[in-house]
C-alpha positions as a Markdown table, in Angstrom:
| # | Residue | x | y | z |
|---|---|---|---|---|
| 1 | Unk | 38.9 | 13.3 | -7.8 |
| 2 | Unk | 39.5 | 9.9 | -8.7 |
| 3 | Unk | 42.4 | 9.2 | -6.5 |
| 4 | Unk | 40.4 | 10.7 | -3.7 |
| 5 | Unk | 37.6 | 8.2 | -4.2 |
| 6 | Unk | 40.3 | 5.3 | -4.3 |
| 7 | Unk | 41.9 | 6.1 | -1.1 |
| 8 | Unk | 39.0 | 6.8 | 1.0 |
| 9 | Unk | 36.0 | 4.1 | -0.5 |
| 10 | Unk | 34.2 | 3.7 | 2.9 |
| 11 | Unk | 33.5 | 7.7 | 2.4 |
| 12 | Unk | 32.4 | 7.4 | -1.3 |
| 13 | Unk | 30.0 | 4.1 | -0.7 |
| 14 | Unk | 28.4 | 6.7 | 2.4 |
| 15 | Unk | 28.0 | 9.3 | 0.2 |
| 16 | Unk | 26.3 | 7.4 | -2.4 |
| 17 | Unk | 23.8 | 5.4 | -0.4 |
| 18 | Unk | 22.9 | 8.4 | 1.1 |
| 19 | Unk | 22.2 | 9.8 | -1.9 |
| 20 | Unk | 20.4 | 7.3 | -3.4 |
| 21 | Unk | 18.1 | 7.4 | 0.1 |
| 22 | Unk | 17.9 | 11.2 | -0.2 |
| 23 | Unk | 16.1 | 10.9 | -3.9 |
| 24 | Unk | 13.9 | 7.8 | -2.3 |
| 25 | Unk | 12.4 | 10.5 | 0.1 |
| 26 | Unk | 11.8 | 12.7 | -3.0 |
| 27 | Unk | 9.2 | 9.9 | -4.0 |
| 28 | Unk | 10.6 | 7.3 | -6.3 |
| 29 | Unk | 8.2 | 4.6 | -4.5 |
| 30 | Unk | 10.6 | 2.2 | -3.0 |
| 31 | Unk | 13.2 | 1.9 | -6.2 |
| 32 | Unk | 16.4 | 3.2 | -4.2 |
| 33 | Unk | 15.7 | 2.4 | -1.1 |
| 34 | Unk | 17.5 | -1.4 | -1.2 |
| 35 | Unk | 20.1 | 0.1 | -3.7 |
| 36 | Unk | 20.7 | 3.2 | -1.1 |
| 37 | Unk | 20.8 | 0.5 | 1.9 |
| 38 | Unk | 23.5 | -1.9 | 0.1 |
| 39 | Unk | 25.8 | 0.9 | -0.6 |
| 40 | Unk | 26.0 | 1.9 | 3.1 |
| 41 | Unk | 26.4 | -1.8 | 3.3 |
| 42 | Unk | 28.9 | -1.7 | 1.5 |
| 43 | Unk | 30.6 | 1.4 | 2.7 |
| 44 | Unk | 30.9 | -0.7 | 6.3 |
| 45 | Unk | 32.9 | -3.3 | 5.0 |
| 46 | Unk | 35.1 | -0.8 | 2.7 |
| 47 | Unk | 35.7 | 0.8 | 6.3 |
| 48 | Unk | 35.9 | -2.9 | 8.6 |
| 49 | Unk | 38.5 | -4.4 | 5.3 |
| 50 | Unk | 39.8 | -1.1 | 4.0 |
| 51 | Unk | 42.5 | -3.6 | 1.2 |
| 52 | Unk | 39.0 | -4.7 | -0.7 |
| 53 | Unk | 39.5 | -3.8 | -4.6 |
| 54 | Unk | 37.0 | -1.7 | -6.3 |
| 55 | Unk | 36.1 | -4.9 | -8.3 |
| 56 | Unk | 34.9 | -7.0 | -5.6 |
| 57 | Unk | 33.5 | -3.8 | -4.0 |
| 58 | Unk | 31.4 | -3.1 | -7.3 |
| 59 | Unk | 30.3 | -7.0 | -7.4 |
| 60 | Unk | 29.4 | -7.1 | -3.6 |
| 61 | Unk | 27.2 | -3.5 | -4.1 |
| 62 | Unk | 25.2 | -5.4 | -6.6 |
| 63 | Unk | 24.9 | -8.6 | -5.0 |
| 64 | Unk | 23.7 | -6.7 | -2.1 |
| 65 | Unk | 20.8 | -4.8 | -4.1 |
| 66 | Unk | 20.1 | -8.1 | -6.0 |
| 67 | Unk | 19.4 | -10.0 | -2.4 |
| 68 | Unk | 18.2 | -7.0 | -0.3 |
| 69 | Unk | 15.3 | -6.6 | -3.3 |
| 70 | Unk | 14.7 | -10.2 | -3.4 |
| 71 | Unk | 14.2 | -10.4 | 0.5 |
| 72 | Unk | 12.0 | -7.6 | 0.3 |
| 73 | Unk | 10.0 | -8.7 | -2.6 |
| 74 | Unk | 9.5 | -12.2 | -0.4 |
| 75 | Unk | 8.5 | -11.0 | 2.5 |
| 76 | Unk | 5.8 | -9.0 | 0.7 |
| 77 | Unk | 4.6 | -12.0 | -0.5 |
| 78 | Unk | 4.3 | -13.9 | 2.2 |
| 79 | Unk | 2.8 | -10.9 | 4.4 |
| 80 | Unk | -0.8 | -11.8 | 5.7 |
| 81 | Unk | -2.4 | -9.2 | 3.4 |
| 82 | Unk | -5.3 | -6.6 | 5.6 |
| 83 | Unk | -9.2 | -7.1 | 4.4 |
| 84 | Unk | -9.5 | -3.2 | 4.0 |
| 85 | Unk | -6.0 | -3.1 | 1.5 |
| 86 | Unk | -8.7 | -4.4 | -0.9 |
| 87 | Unk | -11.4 | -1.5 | -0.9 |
| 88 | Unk | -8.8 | 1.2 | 0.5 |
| 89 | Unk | -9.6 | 3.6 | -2.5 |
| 90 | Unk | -13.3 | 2.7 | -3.0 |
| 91 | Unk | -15.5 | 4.1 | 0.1 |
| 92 | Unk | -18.5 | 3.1 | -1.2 |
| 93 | Unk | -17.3 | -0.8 | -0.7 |
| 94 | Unk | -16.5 | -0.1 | 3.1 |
| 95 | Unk | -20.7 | 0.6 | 3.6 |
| 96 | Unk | -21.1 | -3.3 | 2.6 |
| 97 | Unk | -22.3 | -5.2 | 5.9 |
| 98 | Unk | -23.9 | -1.3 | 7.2 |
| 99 | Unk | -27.0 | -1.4 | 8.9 |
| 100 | Unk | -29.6 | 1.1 | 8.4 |
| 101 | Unk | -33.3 | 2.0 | 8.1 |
| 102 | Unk | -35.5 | 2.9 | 5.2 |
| 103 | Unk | -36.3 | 6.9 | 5.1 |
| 104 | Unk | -38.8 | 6.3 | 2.2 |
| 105 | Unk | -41.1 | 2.9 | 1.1 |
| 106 | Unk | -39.4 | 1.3 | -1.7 |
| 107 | Unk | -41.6 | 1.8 | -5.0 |
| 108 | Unk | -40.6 | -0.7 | -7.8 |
| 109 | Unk | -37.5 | -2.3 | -5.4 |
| 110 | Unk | -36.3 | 1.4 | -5.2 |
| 111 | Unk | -35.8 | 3.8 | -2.3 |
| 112 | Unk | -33.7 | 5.8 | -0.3 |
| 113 | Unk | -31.7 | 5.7 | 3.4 |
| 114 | Unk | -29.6 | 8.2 | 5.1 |
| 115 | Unk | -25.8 | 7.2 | 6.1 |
| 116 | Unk | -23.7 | 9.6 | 7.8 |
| 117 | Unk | -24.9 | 13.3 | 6.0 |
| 118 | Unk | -26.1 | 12.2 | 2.5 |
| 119 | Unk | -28.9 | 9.6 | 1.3 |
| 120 | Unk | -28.2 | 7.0 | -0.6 |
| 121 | Unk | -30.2 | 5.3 | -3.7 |
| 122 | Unk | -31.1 | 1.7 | -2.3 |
| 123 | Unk | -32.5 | -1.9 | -4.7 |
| 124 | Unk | -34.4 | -4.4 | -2.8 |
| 125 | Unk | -36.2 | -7.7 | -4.4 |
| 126 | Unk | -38.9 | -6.9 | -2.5 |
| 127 | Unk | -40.9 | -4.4 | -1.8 |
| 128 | Unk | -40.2 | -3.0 | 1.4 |
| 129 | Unk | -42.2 | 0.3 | 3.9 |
| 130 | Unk | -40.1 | 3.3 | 5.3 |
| 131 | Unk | -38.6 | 2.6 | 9.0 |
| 132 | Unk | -37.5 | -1.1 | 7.5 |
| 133 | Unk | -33.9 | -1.4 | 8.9 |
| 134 | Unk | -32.2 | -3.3 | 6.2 |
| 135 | Unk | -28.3 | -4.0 | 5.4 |
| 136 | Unk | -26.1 | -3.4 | 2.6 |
| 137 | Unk | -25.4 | -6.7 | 1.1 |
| 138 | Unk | -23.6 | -4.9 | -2.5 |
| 139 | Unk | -23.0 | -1.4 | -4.3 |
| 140 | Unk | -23.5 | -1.3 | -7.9 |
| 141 | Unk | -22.7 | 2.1 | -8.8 |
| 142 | Unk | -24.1 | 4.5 | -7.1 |
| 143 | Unk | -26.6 | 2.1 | -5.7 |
| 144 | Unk | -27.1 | 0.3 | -2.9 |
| 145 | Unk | -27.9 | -3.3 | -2.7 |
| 146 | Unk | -30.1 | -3.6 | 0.7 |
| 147 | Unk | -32.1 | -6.9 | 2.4 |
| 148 | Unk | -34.3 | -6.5 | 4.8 |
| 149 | Unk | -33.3 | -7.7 | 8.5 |
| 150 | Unk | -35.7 | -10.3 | 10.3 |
| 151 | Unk | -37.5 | -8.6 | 13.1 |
């Protein structure tokens, strides 16, 4: 087995990356994805220079991963990142800046409005009469933070 992986690298360095890119569709999150891509990499040069040792074969594999991660990692970083990555997994922050209208008078700051098919608890400073179209300013639980619009 070994000789057969010493005469024919460019078909071992295949094999593995697409290995390593088979178990990154089973869900590792991103982990073999740049290790997968620098072995088939590397498995083009092994077939373009078919004399390179298994040393410098070895060292270029992890080079590859080392800088493929690094690149990755840096353009991440410098990505412009979207408003909505922020509140992606809390709905209740995507009704801030909503515009509704009062379905009860507010007694002691508290009352209600309707969004989409539920109604919602809403807190105003003020004490406010049913039909007041108000927006949602903040959540705080499962309340809603409202002011009332000017006319």
């Amino acid at each position: 087995m070994i000789e057969q992986i010493a005469t024919q690298p460019a078909w071992f360095w295949l094999c593995f990356g697409g290995l390593l890119l088979i178990a990154e569709l089973l869900g590792t999150g991103g982990y073999l994805l740049w290790t997968g891509t620098a072995a088939i990499v590397v498995s083009l040069l092994t077939w373009i220079f078919p004399n390179m040792g298994w040393e410098l074969q070895g060292m270029l594999f992890a080079v590859l991963t080392l800088l493929s991660v690094l690149a990755w990692r840096s353009w991440l970083r410098h990505r412009p990142r979207q408003t909505s990555d922020k509140i992606l997994n809390q709905k209740n922050h995507q009704l801030i800046g909503l515009r509704t209208r009062l379905i009860t008078d507010t007694e002691n700051g508290f009352g209600r409005v309707k969004l989409a098919d539920g109604s919602w608890r809403v807190h105003c400073d003020r004490e406010l009469s049913a039909n007041t179209e108000v927006e949602i300013i903040a959540v705080d639980g499962i309340t809603l933070k409202v002011r009332p619009l000017p006319h």
